[in-house]
C-alpha positions as CSV (number, residue, x, y, z in Angstrom):
1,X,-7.1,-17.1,19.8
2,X,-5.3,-16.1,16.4
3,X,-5.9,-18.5,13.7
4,X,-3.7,-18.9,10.8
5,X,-6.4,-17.8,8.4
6,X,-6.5,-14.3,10.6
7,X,-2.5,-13.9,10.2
8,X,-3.0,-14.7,6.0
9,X,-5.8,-11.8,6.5
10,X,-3.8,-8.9,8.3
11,X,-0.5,-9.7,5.8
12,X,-2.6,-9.3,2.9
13,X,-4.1,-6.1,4.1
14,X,-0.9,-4.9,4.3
15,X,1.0,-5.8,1.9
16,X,0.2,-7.0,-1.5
17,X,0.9,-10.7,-1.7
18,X,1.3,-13.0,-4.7
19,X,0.9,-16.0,-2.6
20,X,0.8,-16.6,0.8
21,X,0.4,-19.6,3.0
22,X,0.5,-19.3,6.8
23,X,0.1,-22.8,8.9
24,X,0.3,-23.5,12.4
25,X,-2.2,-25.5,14.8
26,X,-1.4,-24.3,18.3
27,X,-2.7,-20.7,18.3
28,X,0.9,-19.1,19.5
29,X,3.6,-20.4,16.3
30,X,3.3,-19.9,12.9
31,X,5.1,-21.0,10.0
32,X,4.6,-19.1,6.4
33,X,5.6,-18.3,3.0
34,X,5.3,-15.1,1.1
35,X,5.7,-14.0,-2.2
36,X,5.0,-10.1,-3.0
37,X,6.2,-7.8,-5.2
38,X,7.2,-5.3,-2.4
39,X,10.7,-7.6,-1.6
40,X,11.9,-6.9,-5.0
41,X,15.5,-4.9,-4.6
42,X,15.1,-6.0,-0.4
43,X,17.6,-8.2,1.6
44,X,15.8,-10.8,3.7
45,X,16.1,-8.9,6.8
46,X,14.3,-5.9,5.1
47,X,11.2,-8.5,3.8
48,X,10.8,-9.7,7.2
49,X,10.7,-6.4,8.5
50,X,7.4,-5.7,6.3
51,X,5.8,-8.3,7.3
52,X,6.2,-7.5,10.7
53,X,4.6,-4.1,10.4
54,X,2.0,-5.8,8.5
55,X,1.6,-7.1,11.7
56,X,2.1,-4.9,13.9
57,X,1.0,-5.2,17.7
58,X,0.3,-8.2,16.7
59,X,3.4,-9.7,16.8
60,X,4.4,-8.7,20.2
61,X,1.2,-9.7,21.8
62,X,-0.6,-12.7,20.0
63,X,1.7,-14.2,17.9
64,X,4.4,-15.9,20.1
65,X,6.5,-17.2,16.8
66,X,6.2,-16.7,13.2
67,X,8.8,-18.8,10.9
68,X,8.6,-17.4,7.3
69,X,10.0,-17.4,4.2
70,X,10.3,-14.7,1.7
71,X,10.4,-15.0,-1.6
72,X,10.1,-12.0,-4.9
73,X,7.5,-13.2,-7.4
74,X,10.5,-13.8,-9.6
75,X,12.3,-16.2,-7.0
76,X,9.4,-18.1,-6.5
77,X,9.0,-18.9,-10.1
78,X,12.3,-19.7,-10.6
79,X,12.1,-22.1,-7.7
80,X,8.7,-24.0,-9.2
81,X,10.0,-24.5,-12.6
């Protein structure tokens, strides 16, 4: 079964991450947040879609659900001050 800790691993591979916090308790739905420099100049749509790659078969076979939120390093600092 796919941990949490496994889907923080394969992201970070991937794509360089600032922060990144994945949760979820059942094996099958996830819930994180990401902050990388690699959204900067991306819509939301377009961040997501890296992620998924990150990913990759992955997604279609052992994660059921991943909720996440994307954030730029600057978007996340301007939403901790």
């Amino acid at each position: 079964m796919i941990t949490a800790e496994n889907i923080k691993r394969y992201i970070q591979t991937a794509l360089p991450c600032d922060l990144i916090q994945v949760e979820g308790e059942d094996g099958h739905h996830f819930q994180a947040i990401i902050v990388s420099p690699e959204f900067r100049g991306k819509r939301m749509i377009q961040q997501h879609q890296l992620v998924y790659q990150a990913l990759g078969d992955k997604m279609k076979q052992e994660i059921h659900a991943l909720s996440m939120k994307t954030f730029t390093p600057e978007e996340w600092n301007d939403k901790e001050s």
